[in-house]
C-alpha positions as CSV (number, residue, x, y, z in Angstrom):
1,X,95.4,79.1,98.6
2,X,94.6,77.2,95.2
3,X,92.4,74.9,97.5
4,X,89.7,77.3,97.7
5,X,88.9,76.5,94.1
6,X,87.8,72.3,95.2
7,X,86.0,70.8,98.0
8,X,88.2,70.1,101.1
9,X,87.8,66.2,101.2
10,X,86.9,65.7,105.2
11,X,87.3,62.1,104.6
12,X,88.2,58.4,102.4
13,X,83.8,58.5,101.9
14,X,84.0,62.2,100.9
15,X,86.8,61.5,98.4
16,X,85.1,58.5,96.5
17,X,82.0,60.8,96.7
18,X,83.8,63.7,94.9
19,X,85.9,61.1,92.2
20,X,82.5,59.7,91.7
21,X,80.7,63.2,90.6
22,X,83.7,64.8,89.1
23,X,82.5,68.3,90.6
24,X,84.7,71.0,92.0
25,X,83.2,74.7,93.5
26,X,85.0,77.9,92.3
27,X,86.6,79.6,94.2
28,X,86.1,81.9,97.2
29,X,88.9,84.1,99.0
30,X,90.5,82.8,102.2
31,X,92.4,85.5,104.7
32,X,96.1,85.3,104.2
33,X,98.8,84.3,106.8
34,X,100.0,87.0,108.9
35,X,103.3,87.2,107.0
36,X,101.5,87.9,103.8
37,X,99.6,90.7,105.1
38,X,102.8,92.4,106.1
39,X,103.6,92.0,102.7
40,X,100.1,93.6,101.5
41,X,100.8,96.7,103.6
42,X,104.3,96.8,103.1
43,X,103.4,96.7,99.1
44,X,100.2,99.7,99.6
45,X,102.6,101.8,101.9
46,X,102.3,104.8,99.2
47,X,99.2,104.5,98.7
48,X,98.4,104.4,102.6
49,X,100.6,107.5,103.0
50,X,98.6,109.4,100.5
51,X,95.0,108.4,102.3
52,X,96.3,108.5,105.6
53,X,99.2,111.5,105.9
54,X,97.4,113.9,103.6
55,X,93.9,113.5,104.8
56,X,95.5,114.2,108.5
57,X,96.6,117.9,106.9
58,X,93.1,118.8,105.9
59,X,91.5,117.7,109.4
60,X,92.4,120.5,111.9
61,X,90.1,119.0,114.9
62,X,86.5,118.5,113.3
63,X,85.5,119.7,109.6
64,X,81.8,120.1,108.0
65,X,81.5,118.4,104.6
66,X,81.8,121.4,102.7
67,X,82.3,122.3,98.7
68,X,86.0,122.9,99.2
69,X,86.4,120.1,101.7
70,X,85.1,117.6,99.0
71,X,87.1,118.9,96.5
72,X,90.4,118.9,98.2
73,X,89.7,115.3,99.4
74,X,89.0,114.6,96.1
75,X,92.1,115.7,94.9
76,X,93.3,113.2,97.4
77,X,92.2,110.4,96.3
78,X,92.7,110.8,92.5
79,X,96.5,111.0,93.7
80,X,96.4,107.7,95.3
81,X,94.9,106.5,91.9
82,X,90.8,105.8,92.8
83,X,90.0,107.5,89.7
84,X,87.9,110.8,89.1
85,X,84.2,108.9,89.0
86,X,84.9,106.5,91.9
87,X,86.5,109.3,94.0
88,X,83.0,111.2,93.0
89,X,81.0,108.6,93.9
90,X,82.9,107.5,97.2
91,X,82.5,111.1,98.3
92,X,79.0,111.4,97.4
93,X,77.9,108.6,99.6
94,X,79.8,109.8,102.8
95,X,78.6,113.6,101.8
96,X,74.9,112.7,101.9
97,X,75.3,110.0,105.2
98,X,77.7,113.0,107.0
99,X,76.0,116.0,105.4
100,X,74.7,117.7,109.3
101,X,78.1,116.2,111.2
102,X,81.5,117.6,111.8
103,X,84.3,114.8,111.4
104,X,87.8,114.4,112.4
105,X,90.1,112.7,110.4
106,X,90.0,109.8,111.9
107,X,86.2,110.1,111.5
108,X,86.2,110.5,108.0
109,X,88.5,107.4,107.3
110,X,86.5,105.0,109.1
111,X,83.4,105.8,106.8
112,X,85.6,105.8,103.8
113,X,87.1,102.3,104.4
114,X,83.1,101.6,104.8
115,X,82.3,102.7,101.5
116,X,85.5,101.3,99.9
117,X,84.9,98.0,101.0
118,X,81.0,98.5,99.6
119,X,82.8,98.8,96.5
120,X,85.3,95.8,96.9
121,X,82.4,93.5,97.3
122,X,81.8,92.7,93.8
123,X,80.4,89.0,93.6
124,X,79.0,87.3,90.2
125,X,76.5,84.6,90.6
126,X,78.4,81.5,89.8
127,X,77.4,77.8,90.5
128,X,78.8,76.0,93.4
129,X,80.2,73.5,91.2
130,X,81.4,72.5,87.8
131,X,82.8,70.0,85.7
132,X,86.4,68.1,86.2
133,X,88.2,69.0,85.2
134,X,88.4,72.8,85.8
135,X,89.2,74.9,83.3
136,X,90.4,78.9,83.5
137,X,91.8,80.2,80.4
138,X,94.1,83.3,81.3
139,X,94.0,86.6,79.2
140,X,96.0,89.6,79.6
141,X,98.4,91.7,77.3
142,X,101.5,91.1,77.0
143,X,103.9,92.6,80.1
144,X,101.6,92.6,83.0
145,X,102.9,88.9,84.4
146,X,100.4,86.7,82.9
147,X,102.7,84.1,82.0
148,X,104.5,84.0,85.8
149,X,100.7,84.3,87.3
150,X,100.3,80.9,85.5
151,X,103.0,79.6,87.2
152,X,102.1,80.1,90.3
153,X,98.4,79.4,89.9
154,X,99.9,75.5,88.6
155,X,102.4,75.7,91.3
156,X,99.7,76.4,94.6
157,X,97.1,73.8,92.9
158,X,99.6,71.2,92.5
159,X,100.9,72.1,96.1
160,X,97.0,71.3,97.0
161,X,97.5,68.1,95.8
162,X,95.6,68.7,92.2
163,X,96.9,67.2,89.2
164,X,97.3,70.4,86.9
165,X,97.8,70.5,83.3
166,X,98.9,73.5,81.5
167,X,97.9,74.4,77.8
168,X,100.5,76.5,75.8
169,X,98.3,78.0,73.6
170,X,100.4,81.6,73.4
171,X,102.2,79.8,70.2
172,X,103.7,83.5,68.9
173,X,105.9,84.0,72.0
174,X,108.5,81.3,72.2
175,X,109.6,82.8,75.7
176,X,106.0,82.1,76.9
177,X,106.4,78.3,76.1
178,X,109.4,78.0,77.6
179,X,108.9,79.7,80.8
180,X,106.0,78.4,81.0
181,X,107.7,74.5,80.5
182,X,109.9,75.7,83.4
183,X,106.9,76.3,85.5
184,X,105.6,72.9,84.9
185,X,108.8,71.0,85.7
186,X,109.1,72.7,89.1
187,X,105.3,72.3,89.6
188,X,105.0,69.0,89.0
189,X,102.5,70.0,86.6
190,X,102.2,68.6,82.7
191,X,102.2,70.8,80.1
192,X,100.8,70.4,76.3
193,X,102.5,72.2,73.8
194,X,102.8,72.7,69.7
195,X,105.5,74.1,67.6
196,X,105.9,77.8,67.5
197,X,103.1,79.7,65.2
198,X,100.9,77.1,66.0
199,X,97.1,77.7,65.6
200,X,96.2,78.7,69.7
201,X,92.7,77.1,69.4
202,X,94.1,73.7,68.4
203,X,96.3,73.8,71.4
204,X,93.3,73.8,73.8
205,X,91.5,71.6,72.5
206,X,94.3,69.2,73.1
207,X,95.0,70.6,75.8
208,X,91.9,69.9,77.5
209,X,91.3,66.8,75.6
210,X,94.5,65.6,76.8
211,X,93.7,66.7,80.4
212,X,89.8,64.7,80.1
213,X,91.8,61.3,79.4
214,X,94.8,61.6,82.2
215,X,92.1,62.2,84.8
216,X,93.6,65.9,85.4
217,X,91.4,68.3,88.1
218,X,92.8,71.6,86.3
219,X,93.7,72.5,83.2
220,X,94.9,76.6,82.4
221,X,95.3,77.7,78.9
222,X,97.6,80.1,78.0
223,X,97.0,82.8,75.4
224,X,98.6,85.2,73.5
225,X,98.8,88.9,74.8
226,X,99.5,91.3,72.2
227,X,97.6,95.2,71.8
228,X,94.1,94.8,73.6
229,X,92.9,97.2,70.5
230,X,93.6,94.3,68.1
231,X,90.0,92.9,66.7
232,X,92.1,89.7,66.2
233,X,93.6,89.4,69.4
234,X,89.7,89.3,70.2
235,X,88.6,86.9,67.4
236,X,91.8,84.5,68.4
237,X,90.6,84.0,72.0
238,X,86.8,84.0,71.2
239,X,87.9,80.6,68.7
240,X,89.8,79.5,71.5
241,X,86.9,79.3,73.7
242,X,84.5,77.7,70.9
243,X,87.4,75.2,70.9
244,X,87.5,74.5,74.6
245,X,83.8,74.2,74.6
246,X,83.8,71.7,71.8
247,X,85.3,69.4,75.1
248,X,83.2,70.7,78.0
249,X,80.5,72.6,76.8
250,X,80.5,75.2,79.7
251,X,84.5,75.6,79.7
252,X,86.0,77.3,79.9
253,X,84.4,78.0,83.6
254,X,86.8,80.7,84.4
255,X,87.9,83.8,81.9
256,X,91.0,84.8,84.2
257,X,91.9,88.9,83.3
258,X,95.2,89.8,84.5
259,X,96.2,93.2,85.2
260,X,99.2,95.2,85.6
261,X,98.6,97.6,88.7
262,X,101.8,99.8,88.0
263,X,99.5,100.8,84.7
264,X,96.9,102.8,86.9
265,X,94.1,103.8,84.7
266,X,95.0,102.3,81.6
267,X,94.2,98.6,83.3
268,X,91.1,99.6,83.6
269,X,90.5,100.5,79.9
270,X,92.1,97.1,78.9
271,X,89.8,95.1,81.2
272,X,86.8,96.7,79.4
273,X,87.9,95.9,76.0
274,X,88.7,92.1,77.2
275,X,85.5,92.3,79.3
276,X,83.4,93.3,76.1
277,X,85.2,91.2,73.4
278,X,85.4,87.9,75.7
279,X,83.4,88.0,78.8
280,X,85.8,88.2,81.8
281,X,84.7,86.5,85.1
282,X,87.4,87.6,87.5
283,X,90.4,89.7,87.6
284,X,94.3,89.0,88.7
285,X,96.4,92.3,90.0
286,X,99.9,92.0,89.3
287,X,103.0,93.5,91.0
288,X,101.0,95.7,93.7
289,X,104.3,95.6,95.9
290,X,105.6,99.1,96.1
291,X,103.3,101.2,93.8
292,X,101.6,104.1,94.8
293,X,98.7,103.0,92.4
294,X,97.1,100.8,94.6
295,X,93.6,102.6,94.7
296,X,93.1,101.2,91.3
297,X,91.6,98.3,93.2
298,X,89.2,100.4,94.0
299,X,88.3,101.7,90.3
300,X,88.7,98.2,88.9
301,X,86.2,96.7,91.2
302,X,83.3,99.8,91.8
303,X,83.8,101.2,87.5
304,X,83.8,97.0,86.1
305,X,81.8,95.0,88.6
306,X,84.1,92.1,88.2
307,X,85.4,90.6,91.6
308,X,88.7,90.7,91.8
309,X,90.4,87.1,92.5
310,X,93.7,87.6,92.8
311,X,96.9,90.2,93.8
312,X,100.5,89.7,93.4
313,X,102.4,91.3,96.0
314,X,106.5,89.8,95.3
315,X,108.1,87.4,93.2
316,X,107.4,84.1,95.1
317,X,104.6,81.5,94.4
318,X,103.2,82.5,97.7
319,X,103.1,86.2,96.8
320,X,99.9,85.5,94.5
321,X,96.9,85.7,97.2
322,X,93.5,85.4,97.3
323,X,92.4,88.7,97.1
324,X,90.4,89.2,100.6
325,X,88.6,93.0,100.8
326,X,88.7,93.4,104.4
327,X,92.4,92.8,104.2
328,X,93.0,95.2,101.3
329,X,91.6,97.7,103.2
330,X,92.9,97.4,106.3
331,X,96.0,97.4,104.7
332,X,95.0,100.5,103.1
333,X,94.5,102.6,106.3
């Protein structure tokens, strides 16, 4: 899955070509394996209940889009965690298009997985490549899986074949660096590390300078996760990215949020401050298996405008996907 990040090398000419310009394209989602998707709509099955059980109840053969009809459906969807403005505007758009019709319920799902997947469509201009080697310094407060996402970002690239280097740069948590050292022994990846306390900033710098003289294709920096309402959480990981840029001057090329989705609306609150403060360029949804919040997709993607990268649906490296819409959404209904 980490592949998607690099050029596929088609050929021996094709890999000399890409050693010789030290370029890599950011990524772009892939649909998962069968297997996974099971997974996905095993891990949304509350959420699917809510959008697809109780919006059954309120279609008794065909409806007009009424007042009250609206306003139980939105009820609805606020329950399955979509959040009271996107809910709004979701039932806005199929109000105005529907306005004359009568719909069943099976009807008026089809146009809202339309409009949910409008929403899920969030791209940001990007170029198609960037420099070797790539470097996506991961944000997040503390408890939402940052450190284990890490992991099994260094685990898939290295699985890719991509020499992976990982910067410990959350120097207040000694649990961080250590499970983090565990993650590069089993990767195969290296890790760069300072004693505890350690000034973050001067930890990626080495880290990526360390990375620019082994020839490494990835490096991920690590940092620290304490209350998003800090001002110097915020001043520690802008001084982390001056640092990184001192290296590569447009590193780091990817500011990697990740979110708890068990938090429902409050993840959305912490992306904006991180968002804000630092710039976020793509989001990570952790432990979506089993919650009934899974319509905070939704709210992330429509309220933020920030494409949403990733999803952890389980424990295992190969439970961190590619986030794919038309998956999601299928796995939705």
């Amino acid at each position: 899955m980490a592949s998607n990040w690099f050029k596929k090398k088609k050929n021996t000419e094709d890999s000399v070509a890409l050693e010789k310009d030290k370029t890599a394209p950011l990524p772009t989602a892939a649909l998962p394996p069968r297997g996974l998707f099971q997974k996905l709509k095993d891990g949304l099955s509350k959420t699917r209940q809510v959008l697809t059980t109780d919006i059954d109840k309120l279609f008794v053969g065909k409806r007009q889009i009424d007042d009250e009809l609206l306003e139980e459906l939105e009820e609805i969807l606020i329950t399955a965690d979509i959040g009271v403005k996107t809910a709004t505007d979701l039932l806005q758009r199929i109000s105005v298009k529907f306005s004359s019709e009568k719909l069943d319920s099976d009807g008026f799902k089809k146009a809202l997985k339309q409009e949910i997947l409008e929403l899920l469509n969030v791209q940001i201009a990007v170029p198609d490549t960037v420099s070797r080697p790539l470097v996506i310094m991961v944000v997040g407060v503390n408890g939402v899986g940052k450190t284990t996402t890490i992991g099994k970002l260094a685990a898939q690239f290295a699985n890719d074949g991509k020499k992976v280097l990982i910067a410990a740069a959350d120097t207040f948590r000694a649990a961080a660096v250590e499970q983090l050292t565990i993650w590069a022994q089993r990767s195969g990846a290296e890790i760069v590390r300072h004693k505890p306390n350690a000034d973050p900033a001067a930890v990626a710098f080495d880290g990526v300078e360390a990375a620019i003289a082994r020839d490494m294709d990835v490096v991920i920096v690590d940092t620290a996760g304490r209350l998003h309402t800090r001002v110097n959480l915020m001043e520690e990981l802008k001084k982390i990215r001056r640092s990184v840029s001192k290296k590569i001057p447009n590193a780091p090329h990817e500011t990697l949020l990740i979110l708890d989705a068990t938090t429902g609306q409050n993840a959305i609150s912490q992306a904006r401050l991180f968002h804000e403060s630092i710039g976020v360029t793509g989001l990570a949804l952790t432990k979506l298996d089993g919650t009934a919040k899974g319509g905070i997709v939704v709210s992330i993607c429509h309220d933020l405008k920030l494409p949403l990268k990733y999803i952890g649906i389980g424990e295992n490296i190969e439970d961190l996907q590619l986030f794919n819409p038309e998956e999601f959404v299928n796995a939705l209904f």
